[in-house]
DOMARVO-686941 format. One line per 2 residues: number of its first residue (from 1); their letters; for each residue z, y, x of N, C-alpha, C, CB. Coordinates in steps of 0.05 Angstrom, whole numbers, padded with zeros to 5 digits, always signed. Each point is the difference from the previous one (the first is absolute). Glycine has a CB too. Layout:
<tidos>
NUM	a	Z/Y/X/Z/Y/X/Z/Y/X/Z/Y/X | ... $
</tidos>
This chain:
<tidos>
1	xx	-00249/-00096/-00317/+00019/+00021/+00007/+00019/-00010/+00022/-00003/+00020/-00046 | +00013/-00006/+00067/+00011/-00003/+00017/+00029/+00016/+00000/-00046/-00012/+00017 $
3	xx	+00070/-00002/-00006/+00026/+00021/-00003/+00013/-00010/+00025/+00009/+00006/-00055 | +00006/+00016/+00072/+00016/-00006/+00020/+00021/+00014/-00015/-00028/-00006/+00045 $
5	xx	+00057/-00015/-00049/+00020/+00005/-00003/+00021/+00005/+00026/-00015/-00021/-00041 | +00027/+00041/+00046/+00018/+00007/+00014/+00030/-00005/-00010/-00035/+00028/+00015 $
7	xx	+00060/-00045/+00011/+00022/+00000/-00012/+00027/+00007/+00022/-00026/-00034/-00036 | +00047/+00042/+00037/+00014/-00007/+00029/+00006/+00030/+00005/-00028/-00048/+00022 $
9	xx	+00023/+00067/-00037/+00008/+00027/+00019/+00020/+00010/-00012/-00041/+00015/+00017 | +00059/+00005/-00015/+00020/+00006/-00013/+00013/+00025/+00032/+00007/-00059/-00045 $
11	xx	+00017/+00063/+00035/+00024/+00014/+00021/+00014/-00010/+00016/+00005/+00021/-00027 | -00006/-00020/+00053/+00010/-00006/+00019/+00017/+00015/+00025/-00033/-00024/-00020 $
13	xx	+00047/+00011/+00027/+00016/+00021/+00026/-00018/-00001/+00018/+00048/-00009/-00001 | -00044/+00024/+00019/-00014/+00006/+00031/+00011/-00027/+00013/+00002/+00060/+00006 $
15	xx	-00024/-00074/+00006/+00017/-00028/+00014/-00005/-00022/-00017/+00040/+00023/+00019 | -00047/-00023/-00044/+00002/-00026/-00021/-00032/-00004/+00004/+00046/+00010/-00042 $
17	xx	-00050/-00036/+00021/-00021/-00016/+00000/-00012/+00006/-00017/+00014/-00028/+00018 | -00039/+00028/-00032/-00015/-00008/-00024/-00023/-00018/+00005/+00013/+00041/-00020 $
19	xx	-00015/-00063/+00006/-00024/-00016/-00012/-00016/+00020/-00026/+00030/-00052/+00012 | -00057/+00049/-00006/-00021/+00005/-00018/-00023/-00019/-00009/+00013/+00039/+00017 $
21	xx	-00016/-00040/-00033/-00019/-00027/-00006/-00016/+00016/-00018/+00033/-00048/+00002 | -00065/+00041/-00008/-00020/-00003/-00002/-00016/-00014/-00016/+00013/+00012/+00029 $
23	xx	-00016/-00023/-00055/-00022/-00027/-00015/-00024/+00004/-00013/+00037/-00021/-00010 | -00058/+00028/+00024/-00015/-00002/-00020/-00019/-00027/-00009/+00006/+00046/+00013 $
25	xx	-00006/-00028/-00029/-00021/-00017/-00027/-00024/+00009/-00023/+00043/-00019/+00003 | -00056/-00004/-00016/-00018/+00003/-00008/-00026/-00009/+00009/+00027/+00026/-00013 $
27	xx	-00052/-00015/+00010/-00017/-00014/+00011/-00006/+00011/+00026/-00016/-00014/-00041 | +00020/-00013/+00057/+00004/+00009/+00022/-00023/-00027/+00026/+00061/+00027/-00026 $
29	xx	-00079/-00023/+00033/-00007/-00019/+00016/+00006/-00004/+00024/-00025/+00003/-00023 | +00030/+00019/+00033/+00009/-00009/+00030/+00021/+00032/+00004/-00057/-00036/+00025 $
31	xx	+00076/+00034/+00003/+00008/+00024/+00001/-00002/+00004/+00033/+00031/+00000/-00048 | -00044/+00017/+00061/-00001/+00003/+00028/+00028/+00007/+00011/-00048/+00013/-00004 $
33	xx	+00051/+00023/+00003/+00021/+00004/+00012/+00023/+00015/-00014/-00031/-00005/+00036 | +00057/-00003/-00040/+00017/+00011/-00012/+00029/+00021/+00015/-00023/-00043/-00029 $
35	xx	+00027/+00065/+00017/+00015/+00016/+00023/+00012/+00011/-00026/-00029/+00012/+00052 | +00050/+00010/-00035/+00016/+00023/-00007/+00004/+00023/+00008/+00013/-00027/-00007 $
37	xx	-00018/+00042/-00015/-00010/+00038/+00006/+00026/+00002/-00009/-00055/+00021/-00010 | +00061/+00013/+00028/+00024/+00013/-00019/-00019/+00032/+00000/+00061/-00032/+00019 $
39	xx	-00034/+00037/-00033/-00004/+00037/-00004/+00017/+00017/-00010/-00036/-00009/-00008 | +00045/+00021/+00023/+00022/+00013/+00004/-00007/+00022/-00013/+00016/-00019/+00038 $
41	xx	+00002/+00042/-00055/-00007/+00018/-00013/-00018/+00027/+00013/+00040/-00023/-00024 | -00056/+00027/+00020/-00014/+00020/+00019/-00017/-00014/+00022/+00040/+00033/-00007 $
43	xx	-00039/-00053/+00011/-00015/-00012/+00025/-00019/-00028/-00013/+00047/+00016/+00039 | -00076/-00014/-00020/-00012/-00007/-00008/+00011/-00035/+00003/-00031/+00049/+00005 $
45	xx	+00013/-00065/-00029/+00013/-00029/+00009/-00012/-00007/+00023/+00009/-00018/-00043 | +00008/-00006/+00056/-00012/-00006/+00025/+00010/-00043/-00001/+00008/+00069/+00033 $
47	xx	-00023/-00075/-00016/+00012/-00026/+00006/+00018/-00011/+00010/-00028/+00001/-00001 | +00045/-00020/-00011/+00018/-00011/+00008/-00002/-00018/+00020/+00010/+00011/-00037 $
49	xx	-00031/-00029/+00024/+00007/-00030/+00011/-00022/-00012/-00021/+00060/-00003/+00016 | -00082/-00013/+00008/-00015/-00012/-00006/-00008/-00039/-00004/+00000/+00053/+00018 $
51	xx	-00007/-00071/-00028/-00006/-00016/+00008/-00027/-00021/-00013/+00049/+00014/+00016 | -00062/-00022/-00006/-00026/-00015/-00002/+00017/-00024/-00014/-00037/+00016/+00045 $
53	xx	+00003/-00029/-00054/+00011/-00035/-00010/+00010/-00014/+00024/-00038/-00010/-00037 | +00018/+00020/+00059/+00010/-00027/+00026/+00021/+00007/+00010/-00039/-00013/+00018 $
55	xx	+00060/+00033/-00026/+00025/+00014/+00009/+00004/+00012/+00018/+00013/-00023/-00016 | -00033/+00042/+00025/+00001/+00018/+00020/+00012/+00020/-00016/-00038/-00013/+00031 $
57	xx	+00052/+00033/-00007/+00019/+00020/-00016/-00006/+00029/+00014/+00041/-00039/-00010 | -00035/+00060/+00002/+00003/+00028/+00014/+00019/+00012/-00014/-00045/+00006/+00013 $
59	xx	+00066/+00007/+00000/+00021/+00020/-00007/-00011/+00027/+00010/+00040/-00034/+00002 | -00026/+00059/-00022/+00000/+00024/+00011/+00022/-00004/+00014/-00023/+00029/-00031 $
61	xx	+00017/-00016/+00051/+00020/+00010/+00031/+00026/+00004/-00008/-00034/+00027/+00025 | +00036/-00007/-00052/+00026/+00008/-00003/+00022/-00020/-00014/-00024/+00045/-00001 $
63	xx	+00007/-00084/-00009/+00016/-00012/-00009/-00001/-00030/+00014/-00002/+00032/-00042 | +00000/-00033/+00062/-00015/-00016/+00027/+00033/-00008/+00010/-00059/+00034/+00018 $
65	xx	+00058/-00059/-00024/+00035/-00008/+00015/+00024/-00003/-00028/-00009/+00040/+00054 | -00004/-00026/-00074/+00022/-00005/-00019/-00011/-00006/-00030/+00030/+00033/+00030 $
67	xx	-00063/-00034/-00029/-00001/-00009/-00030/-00028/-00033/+00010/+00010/+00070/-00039 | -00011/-00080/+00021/-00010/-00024/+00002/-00015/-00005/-00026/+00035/-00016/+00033 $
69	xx	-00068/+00008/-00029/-00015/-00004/-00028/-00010/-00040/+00000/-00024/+00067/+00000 | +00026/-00067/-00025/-00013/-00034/+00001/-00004/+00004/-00024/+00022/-00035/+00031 $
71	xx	-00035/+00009/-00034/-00010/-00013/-00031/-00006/-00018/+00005/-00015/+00026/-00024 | +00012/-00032/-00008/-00009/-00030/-00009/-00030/-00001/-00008/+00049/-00011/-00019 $
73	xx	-00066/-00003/+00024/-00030/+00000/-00008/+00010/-00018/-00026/-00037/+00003/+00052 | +00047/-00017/-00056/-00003/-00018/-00020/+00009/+00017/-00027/+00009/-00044/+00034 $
75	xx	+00006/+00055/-00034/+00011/+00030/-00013/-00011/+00023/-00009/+00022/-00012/+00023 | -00033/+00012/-00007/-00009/+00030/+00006/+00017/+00027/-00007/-00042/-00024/-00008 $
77	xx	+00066/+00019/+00029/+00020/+00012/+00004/-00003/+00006/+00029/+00026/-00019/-00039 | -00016/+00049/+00039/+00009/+00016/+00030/+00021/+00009/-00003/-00036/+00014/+00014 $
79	xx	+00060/-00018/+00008/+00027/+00016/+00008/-00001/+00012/+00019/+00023/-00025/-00014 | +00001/+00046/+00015/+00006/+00009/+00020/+00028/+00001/+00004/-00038/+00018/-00002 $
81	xx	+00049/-00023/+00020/+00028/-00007/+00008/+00016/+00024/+00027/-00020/-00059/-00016 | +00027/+00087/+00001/+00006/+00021/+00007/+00020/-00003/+00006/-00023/+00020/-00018 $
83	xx	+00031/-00015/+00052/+00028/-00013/+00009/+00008/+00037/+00018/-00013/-00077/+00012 | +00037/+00080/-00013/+00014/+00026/+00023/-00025/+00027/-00016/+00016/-00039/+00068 $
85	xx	+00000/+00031/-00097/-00019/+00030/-00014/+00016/+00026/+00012/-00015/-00022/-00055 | -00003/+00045/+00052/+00008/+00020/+00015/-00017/+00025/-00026/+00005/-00029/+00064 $
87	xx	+00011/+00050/-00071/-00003/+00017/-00022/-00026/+00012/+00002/+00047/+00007/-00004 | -00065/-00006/+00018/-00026/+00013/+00005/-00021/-00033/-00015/+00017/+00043/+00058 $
89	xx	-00006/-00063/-00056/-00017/-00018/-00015/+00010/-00001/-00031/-00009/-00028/+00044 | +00012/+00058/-00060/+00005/-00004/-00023/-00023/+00010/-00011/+00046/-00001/+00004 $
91	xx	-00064/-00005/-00025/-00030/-00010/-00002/-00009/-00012/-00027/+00005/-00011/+00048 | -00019/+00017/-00060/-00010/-00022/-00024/-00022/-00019/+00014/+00007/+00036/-00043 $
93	xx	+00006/-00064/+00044/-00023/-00018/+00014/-00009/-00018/-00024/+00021/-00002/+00052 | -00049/+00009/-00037/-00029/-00018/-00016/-00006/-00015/+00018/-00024/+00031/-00028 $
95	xx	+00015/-00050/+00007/-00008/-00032/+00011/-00031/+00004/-00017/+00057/-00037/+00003 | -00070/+00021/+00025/-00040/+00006/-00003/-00002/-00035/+00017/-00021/+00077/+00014 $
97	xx	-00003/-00075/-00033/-00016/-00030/+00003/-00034/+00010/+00002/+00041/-00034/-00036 | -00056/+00021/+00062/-00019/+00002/-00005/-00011/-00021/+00000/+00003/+00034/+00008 $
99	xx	-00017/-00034/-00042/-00005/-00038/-00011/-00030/+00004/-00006/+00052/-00019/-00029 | -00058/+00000/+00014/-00024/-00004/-00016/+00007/-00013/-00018/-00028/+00001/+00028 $
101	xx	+00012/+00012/-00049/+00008/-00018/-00032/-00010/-00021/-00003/+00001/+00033/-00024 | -00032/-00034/+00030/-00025/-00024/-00001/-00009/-00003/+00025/-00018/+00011/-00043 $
103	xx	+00010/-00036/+00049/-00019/-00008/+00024/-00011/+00015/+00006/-00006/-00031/-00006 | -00014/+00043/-00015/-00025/+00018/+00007/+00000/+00025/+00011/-00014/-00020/-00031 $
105	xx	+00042/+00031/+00022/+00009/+00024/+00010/-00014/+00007/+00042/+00053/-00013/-00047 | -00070/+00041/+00051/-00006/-00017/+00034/+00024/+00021/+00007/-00063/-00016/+00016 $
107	xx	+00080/+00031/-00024/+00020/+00014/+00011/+00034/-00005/-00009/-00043/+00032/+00004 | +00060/-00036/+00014/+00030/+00006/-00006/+00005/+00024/-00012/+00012/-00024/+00035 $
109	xx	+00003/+00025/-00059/+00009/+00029/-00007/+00024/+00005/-00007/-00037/+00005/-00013 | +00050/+00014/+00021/+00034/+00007/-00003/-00001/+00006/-00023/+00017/+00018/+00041 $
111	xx	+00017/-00031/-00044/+00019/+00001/-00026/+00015/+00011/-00001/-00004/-00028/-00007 | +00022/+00042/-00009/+00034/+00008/+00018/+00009/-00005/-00034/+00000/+00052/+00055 $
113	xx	+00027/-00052/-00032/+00022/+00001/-00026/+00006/+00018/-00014/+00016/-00024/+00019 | +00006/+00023/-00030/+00010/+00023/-00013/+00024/+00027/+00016/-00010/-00043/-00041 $
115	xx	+00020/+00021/+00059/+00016/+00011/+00021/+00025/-00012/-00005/-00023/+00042/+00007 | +00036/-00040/+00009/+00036/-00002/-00008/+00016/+00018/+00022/-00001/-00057/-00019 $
117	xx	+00026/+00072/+00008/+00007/+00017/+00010/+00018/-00015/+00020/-00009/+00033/-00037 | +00022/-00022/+00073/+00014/+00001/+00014/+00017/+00020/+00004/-00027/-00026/+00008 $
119	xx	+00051/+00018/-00004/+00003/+00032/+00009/+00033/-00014/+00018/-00029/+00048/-00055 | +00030/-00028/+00086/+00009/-00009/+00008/+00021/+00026/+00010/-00036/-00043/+00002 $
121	xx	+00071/+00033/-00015/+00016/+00032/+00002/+00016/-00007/+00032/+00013/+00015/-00066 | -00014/+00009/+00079/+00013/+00003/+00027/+00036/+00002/-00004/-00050/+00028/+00019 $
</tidos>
């Protein structure tokens, strides 16, 4: 069994920061690429912020300059480090891993979390 725990979101002013962190666990053999979806009420989820093991990264456009993703391979933890929040990024964000349980596995398959709520007041 596999679990991504989500932690780090809460209420914030327009302008403030949040850290979000990410751990999963269980059986886990390898993990390719780990990111962050949100979803805003009524709107479909979409991507945050992406990154591979070898630490290549992709942001959506709309958080490009003010949010930042990393991890730890040794961990198998992903953050995201949400800087100059702005009330339209208020969102339940999920954290997704696409791992393999066993060697044998020949495909990566996504995980998600449970979510954790943001919410950012103007």
């Amino acid at each position: 069994q596999v679990q991504l725990v989500e932690s780090g979101g809460g209420l914030v002013q327009a302008g403030g920061s949040l850290r979000l962190s990410c751990a999963a666990s269980g059986s886990i053999f390898s993990i390719n690429a780990m990111g962050w979806y949100r979803q805003a009420p009524g709107k479909q989820r979409e991507l945050v912020a992406r990154i591979t093991s070898g630490g290549s990264t992709n942001y959506a456009d709309s958080v490009k300059g003010r949010c930042i993703i990393s991890r730890d391979n040794a961990k198998n933890t992903v953050f995201l480090q949400m800087n100059s929040l702005k009330p339209e990024d208020t969102a339940v964000y999920y954290c997704a891993a696409d791992l393999k349980r066993i060697s044998s596995e020949t495909y990566y398959s996504r995980y998600w979390g449970q979510g954790t709520q943001v919410t950012v007041s103007s």
